[in-house]
Biopython code that builds the backbone (N, CA, C, O; Angstrom):
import numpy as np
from Bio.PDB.StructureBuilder import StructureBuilder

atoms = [
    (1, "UNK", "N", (0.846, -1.173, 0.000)),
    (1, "UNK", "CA", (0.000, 0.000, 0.000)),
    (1, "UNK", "C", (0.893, 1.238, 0.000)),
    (1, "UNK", "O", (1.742, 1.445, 0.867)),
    (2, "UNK", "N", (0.603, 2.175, -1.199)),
    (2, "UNK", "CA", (1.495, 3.445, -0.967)),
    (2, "UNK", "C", (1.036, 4.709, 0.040)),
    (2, "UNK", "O", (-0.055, 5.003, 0.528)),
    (3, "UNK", "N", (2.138, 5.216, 0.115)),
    (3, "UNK", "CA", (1.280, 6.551, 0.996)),
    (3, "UNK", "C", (0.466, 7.496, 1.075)),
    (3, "UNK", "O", (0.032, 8.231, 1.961)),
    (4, "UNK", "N", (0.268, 7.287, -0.504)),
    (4, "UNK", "CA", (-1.305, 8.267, -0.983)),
    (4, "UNK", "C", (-2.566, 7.024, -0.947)),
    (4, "UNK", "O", (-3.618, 7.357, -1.492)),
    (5, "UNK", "N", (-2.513, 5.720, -0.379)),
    (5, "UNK", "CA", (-3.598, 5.864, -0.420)),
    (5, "UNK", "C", (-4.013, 5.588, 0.971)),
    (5, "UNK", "O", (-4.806, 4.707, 1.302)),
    (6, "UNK", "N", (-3.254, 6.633, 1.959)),
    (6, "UNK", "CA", (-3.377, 6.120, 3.657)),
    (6, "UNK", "C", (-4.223, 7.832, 3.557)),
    (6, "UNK", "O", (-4.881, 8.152, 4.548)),
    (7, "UNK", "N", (-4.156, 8.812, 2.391)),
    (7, "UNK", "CA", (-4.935, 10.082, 2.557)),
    (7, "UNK", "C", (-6.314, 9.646, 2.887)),
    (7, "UNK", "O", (-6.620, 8.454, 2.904)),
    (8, "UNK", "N", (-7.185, 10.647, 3.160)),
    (8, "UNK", "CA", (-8.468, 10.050, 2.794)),
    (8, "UNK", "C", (-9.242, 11.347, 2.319)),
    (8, "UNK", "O", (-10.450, 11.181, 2.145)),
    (9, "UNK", "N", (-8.542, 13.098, 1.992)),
    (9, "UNK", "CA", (-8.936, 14.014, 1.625)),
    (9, "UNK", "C", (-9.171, 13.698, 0.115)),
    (9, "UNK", "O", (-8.308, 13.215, -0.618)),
    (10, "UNK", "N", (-10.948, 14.157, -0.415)),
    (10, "UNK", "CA", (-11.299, 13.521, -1.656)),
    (10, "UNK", "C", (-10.495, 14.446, -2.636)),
    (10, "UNK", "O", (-10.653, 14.055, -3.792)),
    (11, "UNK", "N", (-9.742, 15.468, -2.550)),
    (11, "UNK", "CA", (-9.516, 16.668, -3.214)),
    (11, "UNK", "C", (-7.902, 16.340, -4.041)),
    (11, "UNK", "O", (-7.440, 16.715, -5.119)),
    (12, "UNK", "N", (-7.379, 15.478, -2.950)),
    (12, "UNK", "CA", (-5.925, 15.375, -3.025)),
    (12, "UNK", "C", (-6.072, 14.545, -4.102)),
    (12, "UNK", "O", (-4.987, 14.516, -4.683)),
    (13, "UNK", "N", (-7.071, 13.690, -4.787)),
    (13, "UNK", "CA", (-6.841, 12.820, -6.134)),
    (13, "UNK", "C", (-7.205, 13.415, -7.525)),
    (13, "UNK", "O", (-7.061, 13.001, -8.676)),
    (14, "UNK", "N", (-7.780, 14.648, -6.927)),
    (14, "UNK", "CA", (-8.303, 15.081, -8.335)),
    (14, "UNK", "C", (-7.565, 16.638, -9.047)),
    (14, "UNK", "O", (-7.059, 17.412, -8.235)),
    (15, "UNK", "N", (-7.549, 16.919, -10.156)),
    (15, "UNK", "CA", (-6.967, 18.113, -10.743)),
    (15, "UNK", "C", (-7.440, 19.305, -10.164)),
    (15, "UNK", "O", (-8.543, 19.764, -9.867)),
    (16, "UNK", "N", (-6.108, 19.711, -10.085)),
    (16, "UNK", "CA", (-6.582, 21.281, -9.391)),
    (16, "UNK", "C", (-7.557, 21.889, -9.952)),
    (16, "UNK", "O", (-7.802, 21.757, -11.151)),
    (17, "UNK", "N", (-8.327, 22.732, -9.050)),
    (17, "UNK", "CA", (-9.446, 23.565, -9.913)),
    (17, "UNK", "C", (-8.572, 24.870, -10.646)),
    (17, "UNK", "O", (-7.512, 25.318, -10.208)),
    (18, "UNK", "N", (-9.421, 25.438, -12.081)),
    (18, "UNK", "CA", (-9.004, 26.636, -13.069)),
    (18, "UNK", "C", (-9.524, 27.671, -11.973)),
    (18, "UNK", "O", (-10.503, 27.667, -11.226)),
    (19, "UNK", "N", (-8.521, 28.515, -12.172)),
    (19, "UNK", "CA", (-8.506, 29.585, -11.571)),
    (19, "UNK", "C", (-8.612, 31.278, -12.355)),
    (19, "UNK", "O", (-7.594, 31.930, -12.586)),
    (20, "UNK", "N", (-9.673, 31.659, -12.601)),
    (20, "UNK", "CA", (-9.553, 32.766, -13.488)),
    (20, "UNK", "C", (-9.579, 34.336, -12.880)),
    (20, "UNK", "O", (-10.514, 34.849, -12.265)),
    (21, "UNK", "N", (-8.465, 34.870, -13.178)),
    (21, "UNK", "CA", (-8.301, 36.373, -12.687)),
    (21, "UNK", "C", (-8.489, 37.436, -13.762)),
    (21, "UNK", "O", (-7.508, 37.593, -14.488)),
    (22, "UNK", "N", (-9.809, 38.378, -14.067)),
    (22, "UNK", "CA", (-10.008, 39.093, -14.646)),
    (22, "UNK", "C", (-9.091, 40.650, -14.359)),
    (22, "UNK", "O", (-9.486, 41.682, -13.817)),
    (23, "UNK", "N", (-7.837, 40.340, -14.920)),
    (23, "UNK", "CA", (-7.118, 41.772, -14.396)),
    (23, "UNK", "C", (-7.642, 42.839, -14.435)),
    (23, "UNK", "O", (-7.437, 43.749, -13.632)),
    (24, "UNK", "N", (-8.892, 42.886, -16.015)),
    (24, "UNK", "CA", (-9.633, 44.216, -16.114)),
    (24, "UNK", "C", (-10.178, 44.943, -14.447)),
    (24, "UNK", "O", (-9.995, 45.971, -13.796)),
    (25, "UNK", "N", (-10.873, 43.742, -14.345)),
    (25, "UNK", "CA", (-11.516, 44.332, -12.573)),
    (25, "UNK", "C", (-10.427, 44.252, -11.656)),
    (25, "UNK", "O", (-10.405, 45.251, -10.937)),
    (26, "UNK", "N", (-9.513, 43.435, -11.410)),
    (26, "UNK", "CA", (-8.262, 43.731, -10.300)),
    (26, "UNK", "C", (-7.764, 45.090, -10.524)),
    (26, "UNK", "O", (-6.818, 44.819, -11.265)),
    (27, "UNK", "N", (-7.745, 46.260, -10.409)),
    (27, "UNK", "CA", (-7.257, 47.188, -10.939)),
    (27, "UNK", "C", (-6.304, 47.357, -9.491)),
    (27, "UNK", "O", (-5.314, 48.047, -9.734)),
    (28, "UNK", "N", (-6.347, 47.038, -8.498)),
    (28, "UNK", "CA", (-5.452, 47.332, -7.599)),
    (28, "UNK", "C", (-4.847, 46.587, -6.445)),
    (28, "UNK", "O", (-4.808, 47.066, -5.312)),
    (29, "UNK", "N", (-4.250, 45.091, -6.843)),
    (29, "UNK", "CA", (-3.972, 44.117, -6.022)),
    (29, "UNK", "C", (-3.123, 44.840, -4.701)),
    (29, "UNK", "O", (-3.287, 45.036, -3.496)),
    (30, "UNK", "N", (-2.488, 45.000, -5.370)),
    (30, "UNK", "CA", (-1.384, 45.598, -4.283)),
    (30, "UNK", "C", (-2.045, 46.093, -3.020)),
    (30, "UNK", "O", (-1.606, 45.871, -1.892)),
    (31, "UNK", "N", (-3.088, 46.750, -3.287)),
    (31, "UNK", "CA", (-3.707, 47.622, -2.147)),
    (31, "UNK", "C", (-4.868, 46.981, -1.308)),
    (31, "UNK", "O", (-5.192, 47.168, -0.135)),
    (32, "UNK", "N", (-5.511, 45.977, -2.499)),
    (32, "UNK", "CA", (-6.547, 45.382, -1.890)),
    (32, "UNK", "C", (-6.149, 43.901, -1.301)),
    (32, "UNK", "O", (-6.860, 43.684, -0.320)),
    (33, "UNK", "N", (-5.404, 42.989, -1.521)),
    (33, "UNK", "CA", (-4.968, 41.403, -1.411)),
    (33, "UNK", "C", (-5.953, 41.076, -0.791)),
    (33, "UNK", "O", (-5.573, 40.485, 0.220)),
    (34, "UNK", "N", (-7.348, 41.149, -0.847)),
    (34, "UNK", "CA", (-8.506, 40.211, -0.293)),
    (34, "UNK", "C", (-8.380, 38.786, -0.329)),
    (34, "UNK", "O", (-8.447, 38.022, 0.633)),
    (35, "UNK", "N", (-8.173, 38.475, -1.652)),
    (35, "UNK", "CA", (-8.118, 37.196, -2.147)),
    (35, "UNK", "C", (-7.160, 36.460, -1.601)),
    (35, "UNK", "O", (-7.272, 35.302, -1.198)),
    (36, "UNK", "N", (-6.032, 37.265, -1.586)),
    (36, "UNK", "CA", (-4.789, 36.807, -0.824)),
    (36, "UNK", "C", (-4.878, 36.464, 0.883)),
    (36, "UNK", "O", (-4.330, 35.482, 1.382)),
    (37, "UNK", "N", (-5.536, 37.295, 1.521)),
    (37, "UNK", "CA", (-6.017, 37.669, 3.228)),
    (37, "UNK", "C", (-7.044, 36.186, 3.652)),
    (37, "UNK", "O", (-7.158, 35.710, 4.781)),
    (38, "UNK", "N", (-7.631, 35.736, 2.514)),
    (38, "UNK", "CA", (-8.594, 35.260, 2.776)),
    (38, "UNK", "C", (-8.371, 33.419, 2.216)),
    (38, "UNK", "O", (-9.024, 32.414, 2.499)),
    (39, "UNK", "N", (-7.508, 33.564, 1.592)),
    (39, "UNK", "CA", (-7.523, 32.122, 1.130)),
    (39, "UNK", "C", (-6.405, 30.731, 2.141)),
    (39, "UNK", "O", (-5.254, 30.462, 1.797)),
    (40, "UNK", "N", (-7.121, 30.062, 3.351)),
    (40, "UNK", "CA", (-6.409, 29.108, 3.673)),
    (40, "UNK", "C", (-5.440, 28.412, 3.031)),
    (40, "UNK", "O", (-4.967, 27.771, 3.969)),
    (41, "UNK", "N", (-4.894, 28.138, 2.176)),
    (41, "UNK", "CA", (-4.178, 27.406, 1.435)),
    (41, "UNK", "C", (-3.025, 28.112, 0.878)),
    (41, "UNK", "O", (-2.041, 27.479, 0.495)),
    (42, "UNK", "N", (-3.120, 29.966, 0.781)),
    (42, "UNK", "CA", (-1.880, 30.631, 0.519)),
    (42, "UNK", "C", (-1.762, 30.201, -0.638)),
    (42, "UNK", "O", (-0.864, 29.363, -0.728)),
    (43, "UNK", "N", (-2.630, 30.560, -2.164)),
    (43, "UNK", "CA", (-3.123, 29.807, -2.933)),
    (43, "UNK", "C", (-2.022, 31.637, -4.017)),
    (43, "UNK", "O", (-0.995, 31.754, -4.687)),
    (44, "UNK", "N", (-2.825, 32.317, -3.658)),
    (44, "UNK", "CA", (-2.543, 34.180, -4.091)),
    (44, "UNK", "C", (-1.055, 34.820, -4.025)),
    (44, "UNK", "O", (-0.347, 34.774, -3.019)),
    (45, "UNK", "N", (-0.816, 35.219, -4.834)),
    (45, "UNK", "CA", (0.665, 36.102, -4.193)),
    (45, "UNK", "C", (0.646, 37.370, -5.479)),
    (45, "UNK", "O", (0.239, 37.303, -6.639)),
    (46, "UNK", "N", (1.154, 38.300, -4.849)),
    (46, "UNK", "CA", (1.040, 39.642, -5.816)),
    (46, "UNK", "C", (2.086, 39.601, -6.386)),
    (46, "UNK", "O", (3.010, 39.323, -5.622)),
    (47, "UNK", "N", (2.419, 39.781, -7.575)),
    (47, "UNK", "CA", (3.621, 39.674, -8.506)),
    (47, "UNK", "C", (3.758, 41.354, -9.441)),
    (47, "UNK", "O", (3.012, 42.169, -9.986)),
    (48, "UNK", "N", (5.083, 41.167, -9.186)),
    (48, "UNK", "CA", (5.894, 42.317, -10.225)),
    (48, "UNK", "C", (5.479, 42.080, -11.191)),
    (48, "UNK", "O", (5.528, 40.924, -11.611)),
    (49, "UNK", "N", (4.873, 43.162, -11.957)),
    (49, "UNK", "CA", (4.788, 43.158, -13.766)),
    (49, "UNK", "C", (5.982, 44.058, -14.330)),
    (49, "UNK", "O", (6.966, 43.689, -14.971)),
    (50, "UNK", "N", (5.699, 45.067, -14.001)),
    (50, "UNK", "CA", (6.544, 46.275, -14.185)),
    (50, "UNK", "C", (8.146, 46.135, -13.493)),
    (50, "UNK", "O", (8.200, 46.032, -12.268)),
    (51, "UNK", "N", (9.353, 46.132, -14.234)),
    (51, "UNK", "CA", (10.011, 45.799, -13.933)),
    (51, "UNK", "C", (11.314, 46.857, -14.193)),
    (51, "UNK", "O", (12.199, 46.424, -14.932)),
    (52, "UNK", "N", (11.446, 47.920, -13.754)),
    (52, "UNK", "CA", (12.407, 49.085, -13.992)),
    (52, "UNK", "C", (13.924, 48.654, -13.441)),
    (52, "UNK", "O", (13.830, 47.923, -12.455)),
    (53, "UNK", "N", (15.043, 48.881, -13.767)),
    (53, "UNK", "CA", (16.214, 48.522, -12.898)),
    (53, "UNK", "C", (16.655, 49.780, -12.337)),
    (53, "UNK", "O", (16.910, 50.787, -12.999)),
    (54, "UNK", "N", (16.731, 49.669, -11.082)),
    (54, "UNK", "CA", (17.264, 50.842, -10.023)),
    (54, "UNK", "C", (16.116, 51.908, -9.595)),
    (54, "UNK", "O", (16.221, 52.861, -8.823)),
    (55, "UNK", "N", (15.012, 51.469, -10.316)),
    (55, "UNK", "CA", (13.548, 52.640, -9.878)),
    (55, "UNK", "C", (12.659, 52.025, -9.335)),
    (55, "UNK", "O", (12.340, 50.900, -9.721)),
    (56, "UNK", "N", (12.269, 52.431, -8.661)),
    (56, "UNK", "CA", (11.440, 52.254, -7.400)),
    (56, "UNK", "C", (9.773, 51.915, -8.246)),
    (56, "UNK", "O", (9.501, 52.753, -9.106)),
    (57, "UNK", "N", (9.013, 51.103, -8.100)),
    (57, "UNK", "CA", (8.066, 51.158, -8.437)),
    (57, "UNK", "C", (6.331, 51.524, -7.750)),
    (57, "UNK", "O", (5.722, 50.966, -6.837)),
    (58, "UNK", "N", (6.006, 52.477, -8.486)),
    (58, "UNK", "CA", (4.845, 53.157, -8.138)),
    (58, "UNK", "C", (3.871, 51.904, -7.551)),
    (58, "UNK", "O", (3.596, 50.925, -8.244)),
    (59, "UNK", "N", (3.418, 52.080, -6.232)),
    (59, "UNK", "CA", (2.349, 51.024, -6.302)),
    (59, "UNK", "C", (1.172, 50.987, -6.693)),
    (59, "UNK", "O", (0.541, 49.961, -6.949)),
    (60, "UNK", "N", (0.743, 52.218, -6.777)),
    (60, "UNK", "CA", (-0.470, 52.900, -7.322)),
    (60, "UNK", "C", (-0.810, 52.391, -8.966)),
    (60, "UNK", "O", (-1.833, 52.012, -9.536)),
    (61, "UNK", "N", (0.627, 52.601, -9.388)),
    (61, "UNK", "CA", (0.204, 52.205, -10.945)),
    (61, "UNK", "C", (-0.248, 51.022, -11.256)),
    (61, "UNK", "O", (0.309, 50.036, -10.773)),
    (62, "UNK", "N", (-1.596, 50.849, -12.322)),
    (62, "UNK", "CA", (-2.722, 49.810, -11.958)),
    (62, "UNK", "C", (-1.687, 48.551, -12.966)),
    (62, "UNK", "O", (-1.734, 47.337, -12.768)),
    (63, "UNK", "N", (-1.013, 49.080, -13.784)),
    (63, "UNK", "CA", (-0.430, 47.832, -15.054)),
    (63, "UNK", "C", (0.822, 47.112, -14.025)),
    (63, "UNK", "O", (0.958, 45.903, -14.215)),
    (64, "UNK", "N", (1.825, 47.790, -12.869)),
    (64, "UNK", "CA", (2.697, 47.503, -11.916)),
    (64, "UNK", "C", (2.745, 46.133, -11.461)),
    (64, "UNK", "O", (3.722, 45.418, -11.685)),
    (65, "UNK", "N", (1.513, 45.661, -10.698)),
    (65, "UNK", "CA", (1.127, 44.544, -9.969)),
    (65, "UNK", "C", (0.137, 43.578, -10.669)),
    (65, "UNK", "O", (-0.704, 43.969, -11.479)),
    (66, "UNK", "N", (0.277, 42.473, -10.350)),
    (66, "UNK", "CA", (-0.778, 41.662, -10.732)),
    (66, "UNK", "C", (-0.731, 40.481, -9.425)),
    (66, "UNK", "O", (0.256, 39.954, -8.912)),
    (67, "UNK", "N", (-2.644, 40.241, -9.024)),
    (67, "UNK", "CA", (-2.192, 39.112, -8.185)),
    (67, "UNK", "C", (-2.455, 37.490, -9.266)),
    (67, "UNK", "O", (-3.107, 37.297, -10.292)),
    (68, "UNK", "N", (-1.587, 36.581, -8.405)),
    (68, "UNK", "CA", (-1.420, 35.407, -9.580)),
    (68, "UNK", "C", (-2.196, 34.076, -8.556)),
    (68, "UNK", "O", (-2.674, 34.293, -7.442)),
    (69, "UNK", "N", (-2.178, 33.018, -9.085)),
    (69, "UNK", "CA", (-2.794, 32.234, -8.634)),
    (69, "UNK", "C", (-1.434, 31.151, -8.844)),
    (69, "UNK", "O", (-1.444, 30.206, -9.632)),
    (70, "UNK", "N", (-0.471, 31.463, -8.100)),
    (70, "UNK", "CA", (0.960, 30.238, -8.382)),
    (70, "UNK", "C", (1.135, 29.015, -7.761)),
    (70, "UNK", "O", (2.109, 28.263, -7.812)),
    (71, "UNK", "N", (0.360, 28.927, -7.324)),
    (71, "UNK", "CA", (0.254, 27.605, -6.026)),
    (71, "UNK", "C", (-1.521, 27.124, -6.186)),
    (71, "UNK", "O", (-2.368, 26.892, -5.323)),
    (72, "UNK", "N", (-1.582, 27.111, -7.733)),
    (72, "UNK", "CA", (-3.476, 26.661, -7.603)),
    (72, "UNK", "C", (-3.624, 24.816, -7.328)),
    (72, "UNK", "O", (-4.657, 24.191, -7.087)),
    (73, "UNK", "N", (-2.077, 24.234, -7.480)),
    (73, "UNK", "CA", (-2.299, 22.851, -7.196)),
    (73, "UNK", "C", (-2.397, 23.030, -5.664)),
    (73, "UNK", "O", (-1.946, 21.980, -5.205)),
    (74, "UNK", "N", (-2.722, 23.748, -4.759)),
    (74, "UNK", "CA", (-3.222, 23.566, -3.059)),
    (74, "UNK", "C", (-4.572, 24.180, -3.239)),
    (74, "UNK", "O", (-5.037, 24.212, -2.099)),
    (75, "UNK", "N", (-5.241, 24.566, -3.870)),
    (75, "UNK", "CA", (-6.400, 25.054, -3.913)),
    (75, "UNK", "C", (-7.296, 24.432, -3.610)),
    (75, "UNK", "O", (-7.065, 23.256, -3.892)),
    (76, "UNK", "N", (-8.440, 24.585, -3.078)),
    (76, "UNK", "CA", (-9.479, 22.840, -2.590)),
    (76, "UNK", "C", (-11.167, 23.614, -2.891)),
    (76, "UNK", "O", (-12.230, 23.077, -2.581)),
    (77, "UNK", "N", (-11.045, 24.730, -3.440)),
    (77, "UNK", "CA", (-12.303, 25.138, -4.328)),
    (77, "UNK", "C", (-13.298, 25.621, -3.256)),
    (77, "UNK", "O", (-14.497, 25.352, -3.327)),
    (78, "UNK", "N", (-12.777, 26.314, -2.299)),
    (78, "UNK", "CA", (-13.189, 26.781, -1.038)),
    (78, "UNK", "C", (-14.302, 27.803, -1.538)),
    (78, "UNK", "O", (-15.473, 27.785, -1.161)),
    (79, "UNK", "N", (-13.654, 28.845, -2.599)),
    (79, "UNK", "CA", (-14.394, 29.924, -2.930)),
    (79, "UNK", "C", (-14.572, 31.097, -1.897)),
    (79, "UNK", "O", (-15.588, 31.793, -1.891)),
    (80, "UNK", "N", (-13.546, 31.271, -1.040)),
    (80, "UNK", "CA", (-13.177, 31.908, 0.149)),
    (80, "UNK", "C", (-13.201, 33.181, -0.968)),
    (80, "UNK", "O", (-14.072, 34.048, -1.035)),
    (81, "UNK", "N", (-11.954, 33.045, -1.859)),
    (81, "UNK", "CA", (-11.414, 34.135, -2.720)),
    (81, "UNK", "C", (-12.483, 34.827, -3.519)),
    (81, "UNK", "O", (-12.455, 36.049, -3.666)),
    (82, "UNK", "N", (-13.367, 34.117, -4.007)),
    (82, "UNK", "CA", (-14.794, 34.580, -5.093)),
    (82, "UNK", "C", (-15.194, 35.409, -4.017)),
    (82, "UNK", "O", (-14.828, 36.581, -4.110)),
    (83, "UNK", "N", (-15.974, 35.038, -2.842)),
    (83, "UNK", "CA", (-16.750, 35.885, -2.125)),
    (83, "UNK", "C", (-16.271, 37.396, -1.244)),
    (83, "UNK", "O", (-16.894, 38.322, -0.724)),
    (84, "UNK", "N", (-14.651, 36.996, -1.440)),
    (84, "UNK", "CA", (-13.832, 38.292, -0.541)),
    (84, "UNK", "C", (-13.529, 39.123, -1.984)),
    (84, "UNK", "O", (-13.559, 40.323, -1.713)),
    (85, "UNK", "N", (-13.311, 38.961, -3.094)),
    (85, "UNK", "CA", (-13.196, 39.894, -3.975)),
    (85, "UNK", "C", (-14.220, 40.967, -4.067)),
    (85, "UNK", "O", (-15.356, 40.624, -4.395)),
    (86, "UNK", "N", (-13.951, 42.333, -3.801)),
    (86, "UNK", "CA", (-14.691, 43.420, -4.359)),
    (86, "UNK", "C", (-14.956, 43.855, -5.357)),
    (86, "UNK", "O", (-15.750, 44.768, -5.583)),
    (87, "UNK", "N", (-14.207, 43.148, -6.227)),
    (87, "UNK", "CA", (-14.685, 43.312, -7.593)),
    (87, "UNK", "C", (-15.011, 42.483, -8.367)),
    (87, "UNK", "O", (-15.092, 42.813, -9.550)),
    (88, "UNK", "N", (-15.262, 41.347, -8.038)),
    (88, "UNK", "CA", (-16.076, 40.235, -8.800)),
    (88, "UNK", "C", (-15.095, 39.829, -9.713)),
    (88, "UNK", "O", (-15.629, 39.551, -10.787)),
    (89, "UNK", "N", (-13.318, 39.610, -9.738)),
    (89, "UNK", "CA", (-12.496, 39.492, -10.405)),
    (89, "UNK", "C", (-12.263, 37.742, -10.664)),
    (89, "UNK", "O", (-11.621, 37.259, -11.597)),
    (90, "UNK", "N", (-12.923, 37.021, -9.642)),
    (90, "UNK", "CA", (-11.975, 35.671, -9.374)),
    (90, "UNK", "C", (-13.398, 34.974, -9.898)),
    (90, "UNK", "O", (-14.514, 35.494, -9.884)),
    (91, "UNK", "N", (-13.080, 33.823, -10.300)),
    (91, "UNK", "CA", (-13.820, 33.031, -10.865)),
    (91, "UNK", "C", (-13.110, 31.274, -10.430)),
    (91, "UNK", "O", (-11.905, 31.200, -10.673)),
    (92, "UNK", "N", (-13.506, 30.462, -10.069)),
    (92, "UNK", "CA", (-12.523, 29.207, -9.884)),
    (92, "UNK", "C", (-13.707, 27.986, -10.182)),
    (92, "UNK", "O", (-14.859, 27.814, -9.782)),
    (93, "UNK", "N", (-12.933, 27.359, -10.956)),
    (93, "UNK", "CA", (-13.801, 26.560, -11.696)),
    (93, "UNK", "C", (-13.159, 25.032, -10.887)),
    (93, "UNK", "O", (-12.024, 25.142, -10.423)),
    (94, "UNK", "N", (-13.793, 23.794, -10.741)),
    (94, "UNK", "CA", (-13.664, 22.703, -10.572)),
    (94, "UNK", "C", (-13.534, 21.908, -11.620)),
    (94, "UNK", "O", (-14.227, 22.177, -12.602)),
    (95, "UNK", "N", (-12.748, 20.903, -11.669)),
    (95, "UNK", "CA", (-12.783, 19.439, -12.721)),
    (95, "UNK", "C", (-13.912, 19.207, -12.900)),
    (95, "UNK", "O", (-14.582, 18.944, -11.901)),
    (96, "UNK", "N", (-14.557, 19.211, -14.205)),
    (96, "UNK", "CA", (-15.785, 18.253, -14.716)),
    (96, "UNK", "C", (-17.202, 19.345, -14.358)),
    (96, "UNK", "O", (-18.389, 19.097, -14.148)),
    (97, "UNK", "N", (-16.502, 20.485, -14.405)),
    (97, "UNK", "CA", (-18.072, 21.705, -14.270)),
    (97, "UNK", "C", (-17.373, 22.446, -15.165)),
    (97, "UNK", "O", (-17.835, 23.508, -15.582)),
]
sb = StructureBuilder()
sb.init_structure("model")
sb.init_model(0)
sb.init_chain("A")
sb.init_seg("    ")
for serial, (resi, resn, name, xyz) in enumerate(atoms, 1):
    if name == "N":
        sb.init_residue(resn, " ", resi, " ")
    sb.init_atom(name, np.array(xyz, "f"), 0.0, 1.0, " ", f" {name:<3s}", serial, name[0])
structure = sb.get_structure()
C-alpha cells in the first residue's frame, strides 16, 4: 500500500481547480490582497509586472502589480477568494463543471 492511499482528503486525487483572474476588474492588487487575506491554502501572491532597474516602483500604478494564482495545485475550491473579492475578479472553476 502506498502513501497516498493512507490520505483520505477527496480533493488530493483530483486536478486542481481553473482559476480565473479578470485583471480588467483587479485594478489594484497591491492595495486590496482580499483574495490573498482570505484564502487558507496561501493559494494568491502579488507579482511584479513592471520591472524598472534601479527605480522604485509606483504602487499605485494599476499595469505595476498583478495578483497570480501560483500555487493553484493547493487550492481545494473553497471559494473563500470569489466571495472576498470586491470586484467580482476571481472566478474558480472545478474538474468536470
Amino acid at each position: 500500500m502506498g502513501a497516498n492511499a493512507l490520505r483520505t482528503e477527496p480533493w488530493i486525487y483530483l486536478k486542481p481547480p481553473k482559476i480565473e483572474i479578470d485583471y480588467r476588474k483587479c485594478s489594484g492588487p497591491l492595495q486590496c490582497r482580499c483574495c490573498q487575506t482570505v484564502c487558507p491554502q496561501a493559494v494568491f501572491f502579488v507579482d511584479t509586472v513592471t520591472v524598472v532597474r534601479s527605480q522604485k516602483i509606483d504602487p499605485n500604478e494599476s499595469d505595476a502589480y498583478k495578483i497570480k494564482a501560483r500555487f493553484r495545485d493547493r487550492c481545494t475550491a473553497c471559494d473563500k477568494c470569489v466571495q472576498a473579492c470586491p470586484e467580482a475578479a476571481i472566478k474558480v472553476y472545478t474538474p468536470g463543471t
